[in-house]
N, C-alpha and C positions, 0 to 999 in steps of 0.2 A: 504494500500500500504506500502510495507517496503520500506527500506532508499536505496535502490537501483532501485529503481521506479518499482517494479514486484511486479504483486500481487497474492503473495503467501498464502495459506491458513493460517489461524493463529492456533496453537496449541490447544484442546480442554482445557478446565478449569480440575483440577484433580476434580473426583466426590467427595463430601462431605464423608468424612468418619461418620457412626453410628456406637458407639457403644453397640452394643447388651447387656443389662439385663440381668442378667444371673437368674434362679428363685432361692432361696432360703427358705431352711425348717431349723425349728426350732426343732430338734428331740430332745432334751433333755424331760426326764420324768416330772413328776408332780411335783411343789415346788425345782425346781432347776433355778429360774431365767424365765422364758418363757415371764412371762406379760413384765419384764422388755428388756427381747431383743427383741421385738416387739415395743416395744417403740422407740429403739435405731432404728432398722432398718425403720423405718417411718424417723428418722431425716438422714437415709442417703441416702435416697428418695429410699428405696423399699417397698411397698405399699404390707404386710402382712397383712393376717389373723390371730387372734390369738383364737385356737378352736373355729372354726367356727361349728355352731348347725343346719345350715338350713337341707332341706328335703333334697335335691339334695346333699349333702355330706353323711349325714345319708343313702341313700341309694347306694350311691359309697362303704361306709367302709362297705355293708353289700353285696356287691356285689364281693368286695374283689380283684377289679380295680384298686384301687387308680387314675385313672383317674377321678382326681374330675373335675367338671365342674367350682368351683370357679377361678381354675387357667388360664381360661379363659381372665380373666380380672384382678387379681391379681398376685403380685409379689413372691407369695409364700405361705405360712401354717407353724405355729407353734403349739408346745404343743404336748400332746398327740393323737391328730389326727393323725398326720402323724406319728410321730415318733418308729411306730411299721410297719410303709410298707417303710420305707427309702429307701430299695434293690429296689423295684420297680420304686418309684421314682426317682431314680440314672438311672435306664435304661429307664422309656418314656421322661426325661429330661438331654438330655447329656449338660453336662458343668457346671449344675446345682452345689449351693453352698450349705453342709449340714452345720448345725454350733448345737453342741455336747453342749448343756450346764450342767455341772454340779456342786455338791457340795459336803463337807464332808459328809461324811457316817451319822455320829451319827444326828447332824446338821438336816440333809433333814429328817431322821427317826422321828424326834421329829416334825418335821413342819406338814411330813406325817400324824403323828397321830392327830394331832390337827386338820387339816381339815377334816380327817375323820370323825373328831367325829357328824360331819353334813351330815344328810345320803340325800341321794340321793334325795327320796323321797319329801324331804323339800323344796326341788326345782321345783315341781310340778307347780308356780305359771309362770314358765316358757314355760310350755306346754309340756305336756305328749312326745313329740316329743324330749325335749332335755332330758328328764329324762332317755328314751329309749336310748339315743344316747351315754349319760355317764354309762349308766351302760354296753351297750356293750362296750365301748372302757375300762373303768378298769378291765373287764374280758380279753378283747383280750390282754392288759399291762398285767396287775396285776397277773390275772388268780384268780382274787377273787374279790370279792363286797367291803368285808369288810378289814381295816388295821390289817394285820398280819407279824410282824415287821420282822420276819427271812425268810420267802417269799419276803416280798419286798426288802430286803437285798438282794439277790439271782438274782432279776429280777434287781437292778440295777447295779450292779457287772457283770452279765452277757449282759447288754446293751450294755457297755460300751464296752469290751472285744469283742463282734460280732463287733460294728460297727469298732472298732480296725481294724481289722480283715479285714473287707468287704472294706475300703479305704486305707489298705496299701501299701504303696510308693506311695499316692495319696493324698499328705499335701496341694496340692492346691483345693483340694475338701472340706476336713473336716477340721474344726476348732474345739479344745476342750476348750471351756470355763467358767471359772470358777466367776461366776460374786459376790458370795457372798463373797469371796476372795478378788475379786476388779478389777479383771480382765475388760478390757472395750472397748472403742474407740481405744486403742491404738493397739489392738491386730485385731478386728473386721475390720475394716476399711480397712487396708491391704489388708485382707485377700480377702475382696470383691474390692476390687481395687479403693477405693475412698480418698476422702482428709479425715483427721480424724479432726473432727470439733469442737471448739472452745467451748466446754460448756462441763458442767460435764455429765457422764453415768447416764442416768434415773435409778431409784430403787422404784420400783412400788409392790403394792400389798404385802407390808413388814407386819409381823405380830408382835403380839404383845408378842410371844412366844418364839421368837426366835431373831428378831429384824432385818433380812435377807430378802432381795429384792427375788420375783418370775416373 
């Protein structure tokens, strides 16, 4: 009853506002930071894969959907899985966050070479299934098995440049970050619309070659 003795309906509550997730891909090339922003984005609670090797993705990238099924349940895909179908994923995920990680040229060429120098192969003890799955995806990147420094020069100069290109005047899509630089929370967090949090930027999978976070 209100204060005039009539009993007037009372106003609905406002409904709770959600807000919506947005997914995010880690399309940055190999040895430009990946392990390490995968990291970072777990601490800003989005629930990434980082090169995911199951069957049901291997037969998405060979299907050439990019409708993976993992993102069913997870917050996104980083590394080189996605990062050669980003266009597609930009269009079955509108709103969707890309984040561009990169490095100096010479830098990444040198890390390049040194992981390469572990072939594929060697990896066997992980099942024929993920041996299979890396060496299509550094063909579909690379356009080669093996490190050939003025080709990968080319493919990541021209990475760069396409995704340029494909989210122009679209800065609230793509973030370009450069994490071995030092770039971090302070840029990332914005960008996905969160608080930027109290503790330093993970640097994960640093070698001993170069002394640079991937």
């Amino acid at each position: 009853m209100t204060a005039d003795g009539t009993d007037r309906p009372r106003p609905a509550p406002p409904a709770p506002s959600h807000r919506t997730k947005p997914k995010v891909f880690g399309i940055g090339l190999s040895r430009t930071g990946t392990t390490s922003l995968t990291s970072a984005l777990h601490t800003l609670g989005f629930d990434v894969v980082h090169y995911p090797a199951d069957p049901a993705t291997y037969a998405t990238l060979l299907a050439g959907t990019a409708r993976f099924p993992l993102l069913d349940r997870y917050d996104g895909i980083t590394d080189i899985t996605v990062a050669h179908c980003y266009q597609d994923l930009d269009l079955l995920w509108p709103g969707a966050k890309f984040v561009l990680t990169v490095r100096e040229e010479e830098s990444w060429l040198r890390s390049c070479r040194k992981h390469w120098e572990r072939p594929v192969e060697s990896k066997a003890h992980r099942g024929q299934g993920y041996v299979d799955l890396q060496r299509f995806l550094r063909a579909a990147v690379y356009g080669c098995h093996a490190f050939h420094p003025e080709r990968f020069r080319r493919v990541v100069r021209r990475h760069a440049a396409e995704a340029a290109r494909h989210f122009a005047g679209r800065d609230d899509d793509l973030l370009v970050l450069d994490i071995a630089a030092g770039q971090g929370y302070e840029r990332l967090a914005p960008f996905l619309g969160v608080p930027v949090p109290d503790e330093p930027f993970p640097h994960r999978n640093r070698t001993a070659a170069d002394g640079n976070p991937h």
